[in-house]
TORLUMGU-529948 format. One record per atom (N, C-alpha, C, O): atom name; residue in one letter; x, z, y. Coordinates in Angstrom, 1 decimal, padded with zeros to 4 digits. Last residue first. Example, Ala and Ser with C-alpha at 12.3 -4.5 7.8 and 13.67 -1.06 7.14 Angstrom:
(site 'N', 'S', (012.8, 007.1, -002.2))
(site 'CA', 'S', (013.7, 007.1, -001.1))
(site 'C', 'S', (012.9, 007.9, 000.0))
(site 'O', 'S', (013.4, 008.0, 001.1))
(site 'N', 'A', (013.2, 007.8, -005.7))
(site 'CA', 'A', (012.3, 007.8, -004.5))
(site 'C', 'A', (013.2, 007.8, -003.3))
(site 'O', 'A', (014.2, 008.5, -003.3))
END
This chain:
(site 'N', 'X', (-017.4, -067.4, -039.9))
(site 'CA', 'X', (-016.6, -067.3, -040.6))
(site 'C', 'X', (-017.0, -066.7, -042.2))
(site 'O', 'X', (-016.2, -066.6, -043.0))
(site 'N', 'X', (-017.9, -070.4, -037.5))
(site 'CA', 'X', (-018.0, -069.7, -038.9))
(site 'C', 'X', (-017.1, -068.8, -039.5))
(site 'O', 'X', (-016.0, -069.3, -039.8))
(site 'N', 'X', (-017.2, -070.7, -034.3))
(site 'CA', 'X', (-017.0, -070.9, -035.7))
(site 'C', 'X', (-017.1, -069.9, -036.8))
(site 'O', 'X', (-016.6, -068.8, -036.9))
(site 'N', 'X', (-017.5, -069.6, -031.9))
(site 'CA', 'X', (-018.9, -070.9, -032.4))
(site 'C', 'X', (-018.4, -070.6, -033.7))
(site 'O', 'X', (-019.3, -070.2, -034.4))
(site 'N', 'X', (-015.8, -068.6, -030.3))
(site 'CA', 'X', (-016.3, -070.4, -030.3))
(site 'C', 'X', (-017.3, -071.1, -031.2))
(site 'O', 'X', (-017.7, -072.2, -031.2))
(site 'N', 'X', (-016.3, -066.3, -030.8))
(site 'CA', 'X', (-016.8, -066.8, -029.0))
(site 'C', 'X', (-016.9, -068.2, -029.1))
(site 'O', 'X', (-017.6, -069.0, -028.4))
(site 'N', 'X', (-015.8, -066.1, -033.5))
(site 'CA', 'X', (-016.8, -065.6, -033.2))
(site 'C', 'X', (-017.2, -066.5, -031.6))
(site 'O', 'X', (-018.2, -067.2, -031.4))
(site 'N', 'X', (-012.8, -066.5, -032.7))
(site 'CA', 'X', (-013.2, -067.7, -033.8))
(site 'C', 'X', (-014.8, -067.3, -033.6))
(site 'O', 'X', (-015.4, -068.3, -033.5))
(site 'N', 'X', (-012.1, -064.3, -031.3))
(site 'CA', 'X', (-012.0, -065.3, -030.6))
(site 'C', 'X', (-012.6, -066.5, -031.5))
(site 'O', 'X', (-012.9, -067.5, -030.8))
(site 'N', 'X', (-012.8, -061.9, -033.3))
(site 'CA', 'X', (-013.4, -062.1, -032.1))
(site 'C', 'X', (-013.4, -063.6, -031.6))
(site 'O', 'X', (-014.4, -064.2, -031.6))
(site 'N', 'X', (-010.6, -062.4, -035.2))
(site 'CA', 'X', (-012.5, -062.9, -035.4))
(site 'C', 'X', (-012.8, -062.8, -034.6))
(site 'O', 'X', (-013.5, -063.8, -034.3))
(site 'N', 'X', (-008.2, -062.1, -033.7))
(site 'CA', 'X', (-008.6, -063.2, -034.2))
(site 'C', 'X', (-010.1, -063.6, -034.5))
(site 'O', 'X', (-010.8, -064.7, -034.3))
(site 'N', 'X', (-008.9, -059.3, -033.7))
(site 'CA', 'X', (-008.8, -060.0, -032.3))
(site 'C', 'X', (-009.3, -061.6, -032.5))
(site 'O', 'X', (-010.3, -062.2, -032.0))
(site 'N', 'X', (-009.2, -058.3, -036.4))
(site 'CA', 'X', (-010.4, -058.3, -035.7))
(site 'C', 'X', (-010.4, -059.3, -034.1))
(site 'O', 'X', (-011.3, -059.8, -033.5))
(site 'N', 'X', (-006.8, -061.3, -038.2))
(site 'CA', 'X', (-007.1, -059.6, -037.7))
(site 'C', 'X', (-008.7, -059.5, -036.9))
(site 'O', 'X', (-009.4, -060.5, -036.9))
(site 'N', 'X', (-007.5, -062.6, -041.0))
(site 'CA', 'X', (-007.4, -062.7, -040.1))
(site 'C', 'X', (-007.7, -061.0, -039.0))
(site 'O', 'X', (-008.6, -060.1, -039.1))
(site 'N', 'X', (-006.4, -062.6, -044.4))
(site 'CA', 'X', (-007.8, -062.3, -043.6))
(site 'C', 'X', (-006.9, -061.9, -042.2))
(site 'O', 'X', (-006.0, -061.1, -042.1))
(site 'N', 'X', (-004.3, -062.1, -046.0))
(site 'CA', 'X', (-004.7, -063.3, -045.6))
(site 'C', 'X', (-006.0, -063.0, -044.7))
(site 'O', 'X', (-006.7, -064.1, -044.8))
(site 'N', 'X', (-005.2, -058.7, -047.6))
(site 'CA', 'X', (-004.4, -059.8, -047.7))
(site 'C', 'X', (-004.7, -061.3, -046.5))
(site 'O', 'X', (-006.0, -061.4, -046.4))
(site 'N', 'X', (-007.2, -056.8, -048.3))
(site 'CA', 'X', (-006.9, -057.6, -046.4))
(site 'C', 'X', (-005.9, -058.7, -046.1))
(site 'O', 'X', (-005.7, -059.4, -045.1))
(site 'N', 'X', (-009.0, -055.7, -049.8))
(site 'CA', 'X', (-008.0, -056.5, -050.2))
(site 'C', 'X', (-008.2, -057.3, -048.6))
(site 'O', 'X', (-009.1, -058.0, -048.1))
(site 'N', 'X', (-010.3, -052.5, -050.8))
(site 'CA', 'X', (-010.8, -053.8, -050.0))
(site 'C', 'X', (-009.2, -054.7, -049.5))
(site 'O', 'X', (-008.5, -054.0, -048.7))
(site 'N', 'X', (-008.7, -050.5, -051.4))
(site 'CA', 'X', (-010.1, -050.9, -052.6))
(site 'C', 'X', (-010.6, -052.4, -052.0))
(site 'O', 'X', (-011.1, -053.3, -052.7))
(site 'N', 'X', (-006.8, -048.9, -050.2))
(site 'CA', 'X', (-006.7, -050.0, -050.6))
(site 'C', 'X', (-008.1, -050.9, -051.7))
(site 'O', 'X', (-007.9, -051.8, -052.5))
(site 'N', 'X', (-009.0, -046.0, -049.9))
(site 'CA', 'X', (-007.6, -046.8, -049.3))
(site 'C', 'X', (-007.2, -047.6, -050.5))
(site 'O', 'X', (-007.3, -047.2, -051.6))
(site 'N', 'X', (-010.7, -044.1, -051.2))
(site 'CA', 'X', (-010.9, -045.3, -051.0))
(site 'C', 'X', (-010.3, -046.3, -050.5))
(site 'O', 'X', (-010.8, -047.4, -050.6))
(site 'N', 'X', (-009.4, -042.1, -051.7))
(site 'CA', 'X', (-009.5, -042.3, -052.6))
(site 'C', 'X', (-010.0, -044.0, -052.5))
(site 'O', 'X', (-009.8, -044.8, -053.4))
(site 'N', 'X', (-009.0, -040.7, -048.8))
(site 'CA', 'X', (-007.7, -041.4, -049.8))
(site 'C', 'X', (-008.4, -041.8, -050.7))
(site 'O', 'X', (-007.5, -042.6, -051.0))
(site 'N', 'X', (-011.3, -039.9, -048.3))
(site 'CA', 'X', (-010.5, -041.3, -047.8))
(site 'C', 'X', (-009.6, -041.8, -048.3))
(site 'O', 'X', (-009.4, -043.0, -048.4))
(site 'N', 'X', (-013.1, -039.5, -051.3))
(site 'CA', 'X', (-012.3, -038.7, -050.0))
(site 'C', 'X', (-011.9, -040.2, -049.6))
(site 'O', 'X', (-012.0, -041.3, -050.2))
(site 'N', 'X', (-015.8, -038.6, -053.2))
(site 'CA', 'X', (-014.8, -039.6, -052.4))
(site 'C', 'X', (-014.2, -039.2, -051.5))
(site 'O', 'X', (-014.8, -038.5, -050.7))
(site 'N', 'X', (-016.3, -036.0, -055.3))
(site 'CA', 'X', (-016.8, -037.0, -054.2))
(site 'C', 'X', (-015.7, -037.9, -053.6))
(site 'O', 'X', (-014.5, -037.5, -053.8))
(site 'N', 'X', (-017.4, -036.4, -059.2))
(site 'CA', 'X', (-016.2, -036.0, -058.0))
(site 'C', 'X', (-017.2, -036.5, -056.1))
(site 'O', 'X', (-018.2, -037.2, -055.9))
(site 'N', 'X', (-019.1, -036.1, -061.2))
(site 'CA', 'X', (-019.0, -037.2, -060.6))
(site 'C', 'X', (-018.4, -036.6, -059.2))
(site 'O', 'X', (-019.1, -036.3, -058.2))
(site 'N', 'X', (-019.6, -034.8, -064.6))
(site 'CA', 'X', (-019.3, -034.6, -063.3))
(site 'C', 'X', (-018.5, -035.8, -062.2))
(site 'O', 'X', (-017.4, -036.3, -062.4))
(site 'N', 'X', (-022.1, -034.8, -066.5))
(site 'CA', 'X', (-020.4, -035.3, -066.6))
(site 'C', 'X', (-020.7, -035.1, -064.8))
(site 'O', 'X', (-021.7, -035.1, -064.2))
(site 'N', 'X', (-023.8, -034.2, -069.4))
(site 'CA', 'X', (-023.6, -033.9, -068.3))
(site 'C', 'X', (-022.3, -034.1, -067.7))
(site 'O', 'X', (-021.4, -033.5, -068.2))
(site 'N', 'X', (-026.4, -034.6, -071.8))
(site 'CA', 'X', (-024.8, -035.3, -071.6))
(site 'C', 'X', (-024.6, -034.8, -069.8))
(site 'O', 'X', (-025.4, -035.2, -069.0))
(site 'N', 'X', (-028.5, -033.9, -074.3))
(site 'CA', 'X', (-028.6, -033.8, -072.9))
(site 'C', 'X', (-026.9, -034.0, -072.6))
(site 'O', 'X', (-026.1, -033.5, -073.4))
(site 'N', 'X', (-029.1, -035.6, -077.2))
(site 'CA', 'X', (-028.8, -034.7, -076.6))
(site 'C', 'X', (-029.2, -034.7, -075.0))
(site 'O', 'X', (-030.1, -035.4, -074.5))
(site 'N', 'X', (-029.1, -038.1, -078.5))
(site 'CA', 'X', (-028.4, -036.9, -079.2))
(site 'C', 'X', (-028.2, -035.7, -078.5))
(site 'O', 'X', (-027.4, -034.9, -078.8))
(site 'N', 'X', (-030.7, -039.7, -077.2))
(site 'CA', 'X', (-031.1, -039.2, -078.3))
(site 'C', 'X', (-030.4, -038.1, -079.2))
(site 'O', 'X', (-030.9, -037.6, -080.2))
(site 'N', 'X', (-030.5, -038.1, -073.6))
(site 'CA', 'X', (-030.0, -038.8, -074.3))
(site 'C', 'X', (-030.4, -038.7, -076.1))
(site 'O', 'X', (-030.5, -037.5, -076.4))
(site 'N', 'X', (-030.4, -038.0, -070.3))
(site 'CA', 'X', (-030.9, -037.5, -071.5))
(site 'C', 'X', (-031.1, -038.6, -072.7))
(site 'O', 'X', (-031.6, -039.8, -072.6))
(site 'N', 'X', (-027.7, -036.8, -067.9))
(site 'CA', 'X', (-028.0, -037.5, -068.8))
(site 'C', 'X', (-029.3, -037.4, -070.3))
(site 'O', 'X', (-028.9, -036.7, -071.3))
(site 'N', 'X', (-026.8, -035.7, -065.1))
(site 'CA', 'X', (-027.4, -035.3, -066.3))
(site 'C', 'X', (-028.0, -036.4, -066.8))
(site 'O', 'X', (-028.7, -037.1, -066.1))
(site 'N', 'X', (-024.0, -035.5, -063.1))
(site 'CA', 'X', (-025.2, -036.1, -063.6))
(site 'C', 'X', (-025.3, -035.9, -065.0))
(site 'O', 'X', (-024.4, -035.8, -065.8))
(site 'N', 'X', (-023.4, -032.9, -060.3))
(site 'CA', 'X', (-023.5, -032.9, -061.7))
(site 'C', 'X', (-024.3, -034.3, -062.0))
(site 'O', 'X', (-025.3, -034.5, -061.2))
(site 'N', 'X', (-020.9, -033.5, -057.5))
(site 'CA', 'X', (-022.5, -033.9, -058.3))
(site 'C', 'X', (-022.0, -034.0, -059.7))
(site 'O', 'X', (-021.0, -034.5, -060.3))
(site 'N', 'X', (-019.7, -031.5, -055.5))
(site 'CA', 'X', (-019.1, -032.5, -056.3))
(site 'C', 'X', (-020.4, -032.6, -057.0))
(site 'O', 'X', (-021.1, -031.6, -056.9))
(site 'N', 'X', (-019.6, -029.5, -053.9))
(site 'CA', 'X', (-019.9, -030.6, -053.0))
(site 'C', 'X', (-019.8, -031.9, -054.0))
(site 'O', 'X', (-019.9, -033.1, -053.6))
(site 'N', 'X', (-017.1, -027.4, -055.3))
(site 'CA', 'X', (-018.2, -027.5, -054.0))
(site 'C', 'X', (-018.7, -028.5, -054.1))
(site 'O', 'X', (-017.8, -029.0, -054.8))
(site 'N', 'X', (-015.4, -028.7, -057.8))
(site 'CA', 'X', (-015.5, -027.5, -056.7))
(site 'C', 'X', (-016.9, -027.9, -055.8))
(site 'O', 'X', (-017.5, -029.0, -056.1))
(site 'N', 'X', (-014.1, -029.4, -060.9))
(site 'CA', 'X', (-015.2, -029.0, -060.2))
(site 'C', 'X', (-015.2, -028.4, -058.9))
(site 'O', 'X', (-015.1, -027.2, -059.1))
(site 'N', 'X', (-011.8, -029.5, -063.1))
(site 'CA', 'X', (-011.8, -029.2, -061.2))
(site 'C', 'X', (-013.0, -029.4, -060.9))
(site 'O', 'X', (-012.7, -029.8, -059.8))
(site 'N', 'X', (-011.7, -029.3, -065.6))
(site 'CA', 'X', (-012.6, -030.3, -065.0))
(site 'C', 'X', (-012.1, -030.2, -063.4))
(site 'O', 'X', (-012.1, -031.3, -062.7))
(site 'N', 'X', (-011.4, -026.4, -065.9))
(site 'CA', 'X', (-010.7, -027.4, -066.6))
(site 'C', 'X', (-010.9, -028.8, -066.2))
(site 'O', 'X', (-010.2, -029.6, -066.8))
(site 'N', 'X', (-012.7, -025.1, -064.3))
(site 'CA', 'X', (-011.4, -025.3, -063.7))
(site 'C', 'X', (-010.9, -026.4, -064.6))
(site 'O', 'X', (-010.0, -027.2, -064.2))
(site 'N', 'X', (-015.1, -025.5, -065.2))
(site 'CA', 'X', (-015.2, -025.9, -063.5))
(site 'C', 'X', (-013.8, -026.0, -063.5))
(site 'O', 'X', (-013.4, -027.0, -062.9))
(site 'N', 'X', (-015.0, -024.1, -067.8))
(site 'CA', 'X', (-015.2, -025.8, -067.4))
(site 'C', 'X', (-015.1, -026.4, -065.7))
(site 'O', 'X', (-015.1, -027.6, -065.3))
(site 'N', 'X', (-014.5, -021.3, -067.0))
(site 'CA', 'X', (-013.3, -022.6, -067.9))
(site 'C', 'X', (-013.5, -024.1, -067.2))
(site 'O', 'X', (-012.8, -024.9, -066.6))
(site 'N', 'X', (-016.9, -021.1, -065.5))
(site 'CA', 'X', (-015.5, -021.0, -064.7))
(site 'C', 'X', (-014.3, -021.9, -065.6))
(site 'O', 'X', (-013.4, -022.7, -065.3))
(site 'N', 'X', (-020.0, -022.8, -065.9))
(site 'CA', 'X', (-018.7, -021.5, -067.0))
(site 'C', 'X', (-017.5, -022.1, -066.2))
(site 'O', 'X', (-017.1, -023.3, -066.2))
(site 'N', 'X', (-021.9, -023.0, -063.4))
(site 'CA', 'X', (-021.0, -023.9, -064.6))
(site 'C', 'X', (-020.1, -022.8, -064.7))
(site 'O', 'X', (-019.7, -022.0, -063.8))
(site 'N', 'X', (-025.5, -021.9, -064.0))
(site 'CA', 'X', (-024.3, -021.6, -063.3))
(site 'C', 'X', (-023.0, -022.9, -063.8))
(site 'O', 'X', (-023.4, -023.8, -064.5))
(site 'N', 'X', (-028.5, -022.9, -063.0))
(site 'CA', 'X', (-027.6, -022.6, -063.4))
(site 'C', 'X', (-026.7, -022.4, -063.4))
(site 'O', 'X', (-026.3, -022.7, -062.3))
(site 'N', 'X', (-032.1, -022.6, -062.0))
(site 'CA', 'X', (-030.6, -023.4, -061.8))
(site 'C', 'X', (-029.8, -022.4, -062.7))
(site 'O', 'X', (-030.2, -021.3, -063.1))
(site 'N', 'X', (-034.9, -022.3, -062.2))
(site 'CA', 'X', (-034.1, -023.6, -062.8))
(site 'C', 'X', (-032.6, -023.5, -062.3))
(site 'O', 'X', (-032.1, -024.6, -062.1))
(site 'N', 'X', (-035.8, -020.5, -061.0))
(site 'CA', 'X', (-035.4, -021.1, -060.2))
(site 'C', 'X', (-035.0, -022.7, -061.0))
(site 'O', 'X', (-034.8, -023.8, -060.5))
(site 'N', 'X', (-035.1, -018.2, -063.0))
(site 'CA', 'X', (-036.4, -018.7, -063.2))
(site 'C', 'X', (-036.8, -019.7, -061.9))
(site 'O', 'X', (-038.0, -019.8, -061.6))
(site 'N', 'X', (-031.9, -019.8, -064.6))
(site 'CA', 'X', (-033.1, -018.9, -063.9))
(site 'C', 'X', (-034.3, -019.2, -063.5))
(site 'O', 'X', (-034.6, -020.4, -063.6))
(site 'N', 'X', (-030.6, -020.1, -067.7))
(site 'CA', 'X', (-031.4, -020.8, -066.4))
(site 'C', 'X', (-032.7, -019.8, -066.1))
(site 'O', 'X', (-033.6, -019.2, -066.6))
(site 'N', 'X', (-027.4, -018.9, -068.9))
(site 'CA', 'X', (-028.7, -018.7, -068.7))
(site 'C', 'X', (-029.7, -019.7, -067.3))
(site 'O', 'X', (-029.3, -019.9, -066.1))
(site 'N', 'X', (-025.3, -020.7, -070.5))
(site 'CA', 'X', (-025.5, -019.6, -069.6))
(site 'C', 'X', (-026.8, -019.9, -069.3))
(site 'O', 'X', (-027.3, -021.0, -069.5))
(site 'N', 'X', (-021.7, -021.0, -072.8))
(site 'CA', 'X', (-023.8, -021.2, -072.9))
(site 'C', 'X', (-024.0, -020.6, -071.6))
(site 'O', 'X', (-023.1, -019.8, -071.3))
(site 'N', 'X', (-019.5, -023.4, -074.2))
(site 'CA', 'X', (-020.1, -021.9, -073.0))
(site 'C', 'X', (-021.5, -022.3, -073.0))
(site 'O', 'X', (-022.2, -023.3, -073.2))
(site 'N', 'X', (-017.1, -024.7, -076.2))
(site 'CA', 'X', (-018.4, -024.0, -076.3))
(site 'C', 'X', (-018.6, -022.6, -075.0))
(site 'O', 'X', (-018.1, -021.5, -074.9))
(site 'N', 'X', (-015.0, -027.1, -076.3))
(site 'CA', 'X', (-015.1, -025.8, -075.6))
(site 'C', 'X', (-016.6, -025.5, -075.5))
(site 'O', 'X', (-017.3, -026.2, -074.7))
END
């Protein structure tokens, strides 16, 4: 998909509404630009929501926070 758009004399630019929707782009979301020997590469880097970060850290067998408190007041490592 081929869009071109103009840079103002601010340097910024717009993103062509195809690519924002075909991509989901909205608000708050980061362009990274890339410069590269074949080019300039631009990919869009979402933001993190809470859901996205739910289950990423593994709680399996790990003792609750009451439990580290009390292994904490005696001294022991954890």
């Amino acid at each position: 998909m081929l869009s071109e758009t103009i840079i103002s004399k601010g340097y910024q630019t717009v993103v062509p509404a195809k690519i924002r929707k075909a991509h989901k782009i909205t608000p708050g979301d980061v362009l990274e630009w890339s410069d590269t020997e074949k080019g300039i590469i631009v990919q869009p880097r979402k933001k993190r929501t809470f859901q996205d970060i739910i289950g990423l850290i593994k709680t399996e067998g790990l003792p609750d926070a009451v439990e580290l408190k009390k292994r904490i007041q005696k001294g022991e490592k954890i």
